[in-house]
C-alpha positions as CSV (number, residue, x, y, z in Angstrom):
1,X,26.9,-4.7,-10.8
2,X,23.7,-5.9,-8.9
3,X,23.9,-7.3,-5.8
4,X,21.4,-10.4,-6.2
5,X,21.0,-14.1,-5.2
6,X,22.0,-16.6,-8.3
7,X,19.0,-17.0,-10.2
8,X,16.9,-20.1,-9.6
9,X,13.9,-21.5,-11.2
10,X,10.1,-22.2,-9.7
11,X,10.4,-25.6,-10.6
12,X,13.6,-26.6,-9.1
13,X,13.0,-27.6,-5.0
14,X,13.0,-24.0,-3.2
15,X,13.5,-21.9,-6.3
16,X,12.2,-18.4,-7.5
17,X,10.7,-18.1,-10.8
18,X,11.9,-14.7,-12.8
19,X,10.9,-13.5,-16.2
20,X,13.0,-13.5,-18.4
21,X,13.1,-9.6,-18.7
22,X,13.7,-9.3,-15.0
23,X,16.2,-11.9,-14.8
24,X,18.3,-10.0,-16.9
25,X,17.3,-6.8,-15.2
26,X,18.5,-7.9,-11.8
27,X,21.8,-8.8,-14.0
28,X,22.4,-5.0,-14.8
29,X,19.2,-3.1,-15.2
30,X,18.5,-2.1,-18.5
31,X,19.3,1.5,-19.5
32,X,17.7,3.5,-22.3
33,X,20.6,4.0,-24.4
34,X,18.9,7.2,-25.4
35,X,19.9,8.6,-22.0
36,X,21.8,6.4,-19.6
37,X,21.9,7.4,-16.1
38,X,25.6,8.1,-14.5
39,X,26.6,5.3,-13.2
40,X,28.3,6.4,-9.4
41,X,24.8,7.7,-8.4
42,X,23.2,4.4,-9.5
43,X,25.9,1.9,-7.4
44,X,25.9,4.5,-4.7
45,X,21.8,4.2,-4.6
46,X,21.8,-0.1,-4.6
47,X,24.4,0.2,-2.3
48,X,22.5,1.9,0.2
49,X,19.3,0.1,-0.6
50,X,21.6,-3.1,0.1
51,X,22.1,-1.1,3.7
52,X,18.7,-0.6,3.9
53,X,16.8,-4.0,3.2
54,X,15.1,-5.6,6.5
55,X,15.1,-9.1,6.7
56,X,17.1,-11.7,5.5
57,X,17.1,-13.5,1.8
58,X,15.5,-16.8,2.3
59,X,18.4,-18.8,2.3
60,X,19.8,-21.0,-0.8
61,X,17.7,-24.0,-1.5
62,X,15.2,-23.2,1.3
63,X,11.6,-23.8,0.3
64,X,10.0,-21.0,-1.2
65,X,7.3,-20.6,-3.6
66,X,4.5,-23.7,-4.4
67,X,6.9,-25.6,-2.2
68,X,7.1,-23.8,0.8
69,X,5.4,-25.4,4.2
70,X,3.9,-23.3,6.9
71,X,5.7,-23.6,10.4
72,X,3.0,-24.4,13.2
73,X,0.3,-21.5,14.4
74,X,2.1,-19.4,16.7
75,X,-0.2,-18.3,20.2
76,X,-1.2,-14.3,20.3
77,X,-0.2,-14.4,24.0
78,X,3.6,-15.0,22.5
79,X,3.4,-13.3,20.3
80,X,2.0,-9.9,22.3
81,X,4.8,-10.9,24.6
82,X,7.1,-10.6,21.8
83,X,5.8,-7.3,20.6
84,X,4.7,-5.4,23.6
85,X,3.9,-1.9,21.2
86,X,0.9,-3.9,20.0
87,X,-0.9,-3.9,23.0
88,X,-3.9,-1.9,23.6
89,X,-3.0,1.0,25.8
90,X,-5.2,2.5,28.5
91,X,-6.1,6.2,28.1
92,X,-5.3,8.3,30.9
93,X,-7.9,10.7,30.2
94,X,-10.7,10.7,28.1
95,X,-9.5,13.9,26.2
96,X,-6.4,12.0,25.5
97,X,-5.9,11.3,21.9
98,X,-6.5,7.3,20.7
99,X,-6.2,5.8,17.8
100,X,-3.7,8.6,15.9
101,X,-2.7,7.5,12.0
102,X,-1.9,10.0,9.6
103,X,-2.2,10.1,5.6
104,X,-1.1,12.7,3.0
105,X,-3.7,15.4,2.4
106,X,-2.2,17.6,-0.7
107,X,1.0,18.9,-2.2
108,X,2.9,19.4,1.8
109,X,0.4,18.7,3.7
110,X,-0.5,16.3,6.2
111,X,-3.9,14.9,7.5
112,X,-3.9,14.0,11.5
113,X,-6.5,11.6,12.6
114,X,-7.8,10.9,16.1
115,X,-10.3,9.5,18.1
116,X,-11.4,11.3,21.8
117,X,-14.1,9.9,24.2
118,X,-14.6,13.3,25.3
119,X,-16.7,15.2,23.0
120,X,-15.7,18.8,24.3
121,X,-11.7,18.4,23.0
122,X,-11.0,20.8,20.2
123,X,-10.4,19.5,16.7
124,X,-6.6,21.2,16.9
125,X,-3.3,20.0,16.3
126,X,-0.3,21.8,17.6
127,X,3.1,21.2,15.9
128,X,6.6,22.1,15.0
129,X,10.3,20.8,14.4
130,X,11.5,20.9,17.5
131,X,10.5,18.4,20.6
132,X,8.0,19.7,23.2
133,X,7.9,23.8,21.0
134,X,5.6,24.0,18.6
135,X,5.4,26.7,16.5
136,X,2.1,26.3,14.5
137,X,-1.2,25.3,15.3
138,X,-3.9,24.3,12.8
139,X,-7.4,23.8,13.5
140,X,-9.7,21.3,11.5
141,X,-13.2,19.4,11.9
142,X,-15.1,16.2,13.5
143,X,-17.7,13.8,13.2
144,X,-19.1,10.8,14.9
145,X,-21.7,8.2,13.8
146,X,-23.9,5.5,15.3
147,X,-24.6,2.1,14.2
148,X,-26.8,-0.3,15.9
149,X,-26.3,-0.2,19.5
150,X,-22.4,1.3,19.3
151,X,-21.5,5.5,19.0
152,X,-18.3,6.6,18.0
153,X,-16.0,8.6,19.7
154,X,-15.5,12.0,18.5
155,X,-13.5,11.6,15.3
156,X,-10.7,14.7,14.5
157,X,-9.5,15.4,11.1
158,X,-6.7,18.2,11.6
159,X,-4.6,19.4,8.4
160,X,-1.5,20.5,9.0
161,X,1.0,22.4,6.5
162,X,2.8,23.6,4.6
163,X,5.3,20.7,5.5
164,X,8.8,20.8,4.6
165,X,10.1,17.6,2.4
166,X,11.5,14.9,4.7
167,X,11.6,16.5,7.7
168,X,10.5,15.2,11.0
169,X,7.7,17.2,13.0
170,X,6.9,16.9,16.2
171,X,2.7,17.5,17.4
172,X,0.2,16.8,19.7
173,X,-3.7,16.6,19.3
174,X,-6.4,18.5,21.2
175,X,-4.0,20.9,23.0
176,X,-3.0,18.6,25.4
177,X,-1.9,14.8,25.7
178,X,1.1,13.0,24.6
179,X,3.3,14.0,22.3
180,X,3.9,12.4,18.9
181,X,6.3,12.6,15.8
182,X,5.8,11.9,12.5
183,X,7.9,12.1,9.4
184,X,7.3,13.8,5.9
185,X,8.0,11.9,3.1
186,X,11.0,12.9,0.6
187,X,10.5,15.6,-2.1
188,X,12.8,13.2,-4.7
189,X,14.1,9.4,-5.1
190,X,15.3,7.3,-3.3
191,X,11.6,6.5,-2.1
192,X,10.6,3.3,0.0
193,X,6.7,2.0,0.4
194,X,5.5,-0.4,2.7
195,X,2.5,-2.6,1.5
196,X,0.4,-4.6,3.5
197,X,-3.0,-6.1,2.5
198,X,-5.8,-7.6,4.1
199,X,-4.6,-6.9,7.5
200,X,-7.0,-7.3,10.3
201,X,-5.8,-8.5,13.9
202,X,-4.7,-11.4,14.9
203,X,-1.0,-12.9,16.1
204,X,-0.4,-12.8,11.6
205,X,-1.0,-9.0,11.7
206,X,1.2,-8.3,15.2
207,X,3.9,-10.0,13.6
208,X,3.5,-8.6,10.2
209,X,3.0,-5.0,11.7
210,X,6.5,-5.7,13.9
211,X,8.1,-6.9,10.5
212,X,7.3,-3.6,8.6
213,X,8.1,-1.2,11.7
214,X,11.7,-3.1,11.9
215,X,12.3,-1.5,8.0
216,X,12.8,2.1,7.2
217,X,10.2,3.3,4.9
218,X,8.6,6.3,4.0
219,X,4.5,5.6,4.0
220,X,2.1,2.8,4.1
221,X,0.0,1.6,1.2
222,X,-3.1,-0.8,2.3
223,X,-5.2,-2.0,-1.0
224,X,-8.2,-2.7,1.4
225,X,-9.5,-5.1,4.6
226,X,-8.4,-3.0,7.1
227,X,-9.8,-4.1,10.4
228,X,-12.2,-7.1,9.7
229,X,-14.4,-5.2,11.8
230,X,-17.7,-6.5,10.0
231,X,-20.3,-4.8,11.9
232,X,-18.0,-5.4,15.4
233,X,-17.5,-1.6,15.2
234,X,-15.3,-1.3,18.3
235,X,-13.0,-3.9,16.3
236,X,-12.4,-0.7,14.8
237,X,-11.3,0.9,18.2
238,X,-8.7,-1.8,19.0
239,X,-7.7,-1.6,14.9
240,X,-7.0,2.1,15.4
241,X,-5.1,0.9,18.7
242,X,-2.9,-1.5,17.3
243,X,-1.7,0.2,14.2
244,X,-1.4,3.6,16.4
245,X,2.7,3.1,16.7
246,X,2.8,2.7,13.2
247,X,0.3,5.1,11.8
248,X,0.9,8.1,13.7
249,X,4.7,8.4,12.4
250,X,4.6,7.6,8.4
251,X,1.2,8.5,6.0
252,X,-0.9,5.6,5.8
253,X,-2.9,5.5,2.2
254,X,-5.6,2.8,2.2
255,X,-8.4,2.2,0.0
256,X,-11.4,-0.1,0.5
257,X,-12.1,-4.0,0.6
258,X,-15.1,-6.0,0.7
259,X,-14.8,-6.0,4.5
260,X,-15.4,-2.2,5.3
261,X,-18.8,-2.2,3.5
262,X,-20.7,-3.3,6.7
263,X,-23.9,-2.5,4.7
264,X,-27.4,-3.5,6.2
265,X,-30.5,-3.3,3.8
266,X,-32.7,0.0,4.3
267,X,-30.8,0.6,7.4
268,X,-27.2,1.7,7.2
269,X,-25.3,2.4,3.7
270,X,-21.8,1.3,2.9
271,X,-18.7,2.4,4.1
272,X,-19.9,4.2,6.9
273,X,-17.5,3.3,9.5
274,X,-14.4,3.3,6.9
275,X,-15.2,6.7,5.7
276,X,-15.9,8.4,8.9
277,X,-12.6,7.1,10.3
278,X,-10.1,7.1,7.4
279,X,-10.4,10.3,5.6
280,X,-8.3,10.1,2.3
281,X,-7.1,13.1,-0.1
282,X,-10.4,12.6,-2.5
283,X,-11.2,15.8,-2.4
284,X,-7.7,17.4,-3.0
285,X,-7.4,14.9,-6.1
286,X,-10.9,15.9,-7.6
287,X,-12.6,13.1,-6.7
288,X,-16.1,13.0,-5.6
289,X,-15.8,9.6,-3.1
290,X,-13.3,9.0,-0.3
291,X,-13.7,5.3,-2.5
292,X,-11.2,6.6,-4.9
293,X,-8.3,8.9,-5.2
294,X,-4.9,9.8,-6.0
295,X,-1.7,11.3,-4.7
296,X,1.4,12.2,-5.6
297,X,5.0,12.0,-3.5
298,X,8.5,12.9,-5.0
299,X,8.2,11.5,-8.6
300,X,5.4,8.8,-8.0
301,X,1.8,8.9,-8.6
302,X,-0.5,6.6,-6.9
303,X,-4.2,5.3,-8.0
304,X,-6.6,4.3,-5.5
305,X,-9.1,2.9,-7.0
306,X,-12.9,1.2,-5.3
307,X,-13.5,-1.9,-6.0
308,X,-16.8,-1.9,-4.3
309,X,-18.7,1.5,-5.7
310,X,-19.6,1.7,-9.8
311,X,-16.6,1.7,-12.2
312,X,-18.3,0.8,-15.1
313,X,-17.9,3.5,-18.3
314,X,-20.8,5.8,-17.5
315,X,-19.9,6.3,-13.7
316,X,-18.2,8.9,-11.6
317,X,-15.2,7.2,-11.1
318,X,-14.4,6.0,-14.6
319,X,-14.7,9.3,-15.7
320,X,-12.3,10.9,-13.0
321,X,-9.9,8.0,-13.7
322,X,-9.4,9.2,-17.1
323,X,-9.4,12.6,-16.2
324,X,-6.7,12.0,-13.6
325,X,-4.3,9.5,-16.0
326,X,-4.9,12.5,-18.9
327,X,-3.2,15.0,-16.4
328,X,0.0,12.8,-15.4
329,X,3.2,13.9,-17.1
330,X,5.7,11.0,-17.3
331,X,8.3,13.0,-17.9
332,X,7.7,14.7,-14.4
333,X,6.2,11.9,-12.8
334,X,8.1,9.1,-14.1
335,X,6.4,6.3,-11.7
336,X,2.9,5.4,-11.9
337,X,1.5,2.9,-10.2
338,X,-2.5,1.7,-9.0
339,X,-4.2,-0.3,-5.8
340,X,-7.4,-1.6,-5.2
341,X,-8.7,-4.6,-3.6
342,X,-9.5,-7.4,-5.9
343,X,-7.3,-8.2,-8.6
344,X,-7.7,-9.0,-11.8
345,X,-5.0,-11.4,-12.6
346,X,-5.6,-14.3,-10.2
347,X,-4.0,-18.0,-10.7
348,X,-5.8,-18.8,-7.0
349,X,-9.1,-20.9,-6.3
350,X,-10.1,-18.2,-4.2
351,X,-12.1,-15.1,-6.0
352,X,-11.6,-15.9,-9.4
353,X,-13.3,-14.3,-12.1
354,X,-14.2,-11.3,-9.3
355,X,-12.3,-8.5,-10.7
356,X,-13.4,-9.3,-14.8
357,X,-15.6,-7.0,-14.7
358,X,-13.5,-4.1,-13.5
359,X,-11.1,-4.9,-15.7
360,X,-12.8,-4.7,-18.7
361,X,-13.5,-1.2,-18.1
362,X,-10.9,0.0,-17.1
363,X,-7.6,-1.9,-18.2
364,X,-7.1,-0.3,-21.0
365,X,-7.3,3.1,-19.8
366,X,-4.1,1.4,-17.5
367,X,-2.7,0.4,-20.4
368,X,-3.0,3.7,-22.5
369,X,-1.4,5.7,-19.5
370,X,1.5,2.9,-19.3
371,X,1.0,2.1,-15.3
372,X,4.2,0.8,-14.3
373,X,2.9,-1.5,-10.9
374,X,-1.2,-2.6,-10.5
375,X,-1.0,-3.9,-6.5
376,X,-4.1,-5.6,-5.2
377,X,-5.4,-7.8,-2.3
378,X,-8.3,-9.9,-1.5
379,X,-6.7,-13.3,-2.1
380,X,-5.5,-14.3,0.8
381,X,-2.2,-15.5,-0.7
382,X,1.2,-13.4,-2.5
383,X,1.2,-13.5,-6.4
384,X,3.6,-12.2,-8.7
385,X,3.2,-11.4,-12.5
386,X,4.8,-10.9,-15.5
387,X,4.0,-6.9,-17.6
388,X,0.1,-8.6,-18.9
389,X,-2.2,-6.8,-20.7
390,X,-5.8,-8.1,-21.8
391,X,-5.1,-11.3,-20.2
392,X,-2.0,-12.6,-21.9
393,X,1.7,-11.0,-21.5
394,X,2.5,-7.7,-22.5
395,X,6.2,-6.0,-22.4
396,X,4.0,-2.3,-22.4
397,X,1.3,-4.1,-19.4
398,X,1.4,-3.5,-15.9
399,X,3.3,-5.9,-13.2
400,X,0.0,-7.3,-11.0
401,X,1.4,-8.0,-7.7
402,X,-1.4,-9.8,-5.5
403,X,-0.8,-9.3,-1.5
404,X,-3.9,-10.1,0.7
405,X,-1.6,-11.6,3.4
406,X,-0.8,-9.2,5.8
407,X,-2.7,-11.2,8.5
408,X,-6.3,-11.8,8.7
409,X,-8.4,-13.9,10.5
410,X,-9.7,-15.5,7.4
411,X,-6.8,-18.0,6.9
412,X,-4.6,-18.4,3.6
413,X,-6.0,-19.4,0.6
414,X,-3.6,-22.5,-0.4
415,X,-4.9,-24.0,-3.6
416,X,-3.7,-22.7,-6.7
417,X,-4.6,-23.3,-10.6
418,X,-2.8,-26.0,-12.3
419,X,-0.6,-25.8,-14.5
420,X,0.4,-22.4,-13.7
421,X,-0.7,-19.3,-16.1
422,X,2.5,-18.6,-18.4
423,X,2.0,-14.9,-17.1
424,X,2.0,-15.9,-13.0
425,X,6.1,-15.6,-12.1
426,X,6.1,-16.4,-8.0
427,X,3.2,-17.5,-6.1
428,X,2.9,-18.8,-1.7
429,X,0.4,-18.9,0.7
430,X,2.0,-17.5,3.3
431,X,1.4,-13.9,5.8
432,X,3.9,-11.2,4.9
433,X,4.3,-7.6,3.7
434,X,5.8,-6.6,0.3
435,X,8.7,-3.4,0.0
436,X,9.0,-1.0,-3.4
437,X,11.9,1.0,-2.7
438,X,12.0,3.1,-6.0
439,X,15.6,4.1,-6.6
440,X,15.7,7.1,-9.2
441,X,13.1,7.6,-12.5
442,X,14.2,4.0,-13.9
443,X,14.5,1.8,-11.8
444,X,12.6,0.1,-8.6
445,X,13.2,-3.0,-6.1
446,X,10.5,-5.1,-5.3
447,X,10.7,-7.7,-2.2
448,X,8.1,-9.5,-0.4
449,X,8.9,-11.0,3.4
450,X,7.2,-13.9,4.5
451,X,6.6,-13.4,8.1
452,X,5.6,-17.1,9.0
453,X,9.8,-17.3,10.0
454,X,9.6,-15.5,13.4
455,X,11.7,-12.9,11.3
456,X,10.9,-10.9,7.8
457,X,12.5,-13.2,5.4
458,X,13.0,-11.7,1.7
459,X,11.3,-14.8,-0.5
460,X,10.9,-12.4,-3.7
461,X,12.9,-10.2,-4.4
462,X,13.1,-8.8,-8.1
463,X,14.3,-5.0,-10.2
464,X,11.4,-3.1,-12.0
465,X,11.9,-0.7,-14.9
466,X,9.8,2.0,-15.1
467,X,7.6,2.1,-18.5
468,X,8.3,6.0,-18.6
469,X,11.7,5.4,-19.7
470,X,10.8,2.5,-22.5
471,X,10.2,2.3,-26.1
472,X,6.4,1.6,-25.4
473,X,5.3,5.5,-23.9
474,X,8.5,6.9,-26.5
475,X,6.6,4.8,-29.8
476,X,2.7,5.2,-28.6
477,X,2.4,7.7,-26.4
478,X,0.6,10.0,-28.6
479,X,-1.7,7.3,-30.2
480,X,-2.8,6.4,-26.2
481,X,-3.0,10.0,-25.6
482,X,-6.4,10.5,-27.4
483,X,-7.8,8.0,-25.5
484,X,-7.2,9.8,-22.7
485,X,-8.5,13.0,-23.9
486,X,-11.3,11.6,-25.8
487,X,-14.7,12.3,-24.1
């Protein structure tokens, strides 16, 4: 049996709204009768995902939802007091390493990221399993860039590997400095992701970033609107700064918003800043743009898709999109799931209609490949949906899962559609970060925490069944296959 909350409904005061399909999932998750899974290993995994959970339910009859209330702004100067890791630390030296995040770069490999004010520090990462010994030492490149009146600092990209699964490693940048450890992510399920949009820097995205760093998870997902830099480039700096305790131990995997363009007519291009300084696994994924890629870790595989670069049937990354859904085997890779920044199922006021065009194109290649879990952000608001599909609901559609919240300076976006789409199941303007924790090749949990409580507070909270395991893939799998492979 499931350990849940009793089931409440949007429109009662301080309810969550559930499908009807997930209500009964969070019940006792549906198995395929085909090929039920044993049930010990199944309560043994809940069980330690109950463990596991940060924050606390949102408490019985509290407001939640439509009805929830937002507490009073709280000061940055509390809350930096509160969370002293946030605070921008002063380099000894200018060889020493700023600004350290790592993201996944391969099958076992790992991508480390730095920033030096010192041009002559090698681009070279020393590292091992053991605390102050390390054993290997890879060497990689660097770049910089100008724009306007700022210059970078020397930017490192070091890959390191081969990596053992789940292992922690122990490394240091540029032969000298401080020493830093970092975590591999598991090689099977149980596998936990952190997601976070829109995050940029103020007291919503210290206490957001506190909230996340309090739960155990394995990487960081950001569907775009990173640093809110717009043109500010050393907001960059202090981005890199105050997601440093963070991004240095667990991959971070981001993909672009409207915010990292920071283009300026016949004189700087797009993405300039974002791709100099947040080097994704394009290349090792086949893509030609650092705008859109994909990854795999223990039985997942993630979609990054751009948002802001073409996506329309004759371009680049339409074509690599179908060549990379063509080559997933479910059967291997039971979990599928896609980010990018602006959604395309949207019950807000704010940005509707952006994301039509987008998904036109390329829905139903989503749909033919059976993606579990499409998570996107711009709207600065959380929004849960029913499985949709072309606009209406869909038991063989995706779950649209809406997260622009993490903190920005923006504001929320409050005002929502009326009466509420039949395919929207939770809604709130509120700051917070979302949890998947994926059990095994069936099933996943989905929470989101509100953060305006002082504390992560679970205010969603719902099971996911993978499509892999349904009759939709079993009875159409080879019909949506030639779509796929079709050229």
């Amino acid at each position: 049996m499931l350990l849940q909350q009793p089931e409440r409904t949007e429109e009662t005061a301080g309810a969550v709204m559930e499908p009807l399909a997930v209500a009964r999932s969070r019940r006792r998750p549906p198995m395929d009768a085909s090929a039920p899974p044993p049930l010990l290993p199944l309560l043994f995994s809940l069980l330690m995902l109950a463990l596991s959970s940060c924050g606390a339910a949102a408490a019985l009859g509290a407001p939640v939802g439509e009805d929830y209330v937002r507490p009073p702004a709280r000061s940055r100067k509390a809350l930096l007091s509160l969370f002293p890791w946030s605070k921008k630390k002063a380099s000894s030296s200018a060889a020493d390493p700023q600004q350290v995040h790592i993201s996944l770069a391969g099958e076992k490999h790992m991508r480390i990221t730095w920033v030096t004010d010192d041009n002559s520090v090698p681009s070279v990462v020393d590292y091992g399993t053991k605390t102050g010994t390390y054993t290997s030492t890879s060497q990689g490149e660097s770049t910089s860039y100008s724009y306007l009146l700022y210059s970078s600092g020397k930017i490192h990209h070091v890959v390191i590997g081969p990596l053992e699964d789940n292992m922690i490693y122990y490394y240091r940048c540029g032969g000298q400095g401080p020493e830093f450890q970092l975590k591999t992510p598991p090689s099977q399920f149980p596998l936990s992701l952190a997601i976070v949009g829109d995050l940029g820097q103020t007291s919503w995205t210290t206490s957001t970033l506190n909230h996340i760093k309090q739960c155990e998870h394995d990487m960081l997902l950001l569907p775009g609107d990173l640093s809110y830099a717009d043109y500010m480039q050393h907001l960059w700096d202090s981005f890199g700064t105050l997601v440093e305790p963070l991004a240095s131990t667990r991959p971070w995997m981001v993909t672009q918003g409207n915010h990292e363009k920071e283009m300026i007519p016949f004189l700087k291009s797009g993405f300039q800043s974002y791709n100099a300084r947040w080097k994704m696994p394009y290349e090792e994924s086949g893509s030609t743009s650092n705008l859109y890629y994909s990854f795999e870790v223990a039985g997942l595989h993630v979609i990054m898709l751009g948002s802001y670069t073409d996506y329309d049937k004759t371009s680049d990354q339409y074509a690599w999109l179908k060549a990379d859904l063509a080559k997933v085997d479910r059967k291997m890779t039971p979990w599928l799931i896609v980010l990018l920044h602006v959604p395309w199922y949207n019950s807000n006021w704010a940005h509707q209609g952006e994301g039509d065009s987008m998904m036109t194109a390329m829905e139903p290649l989503l749909y033919a490949a059976h993606v579990d879990i499409v998570i996107a952000g711009h709207v600065h608001a959380y929004e849960r949906s029913e499985r949709v599909y072309n606009g209406g609901l869909d038991p063989c559609g995706a779950v649209h899962i809406t997260i622009g919240d993490g903190g920005n300076r923006e504001g929320l976006a409050h005002r929502y559609h009326n009466p509420k789409p039949a395919w929207s199941v939770f809604r709130e303007a509120s700051f917070g970060h979302g949890e998947l924790k994926i059990v095994n090749s069936t099933h996943a949990h989905w929470t989101w925490h509100r953060n305006d409580d002082e504390e992560p507070v679970r205010t969603d909270d719902v099971w996911i069944n993978s499509l892999s395991s349904s009759r939709c893939i079993q009875e159409t799998s080879h019909e949506f296959r030639k779509i796929l492979m079709s050229p």
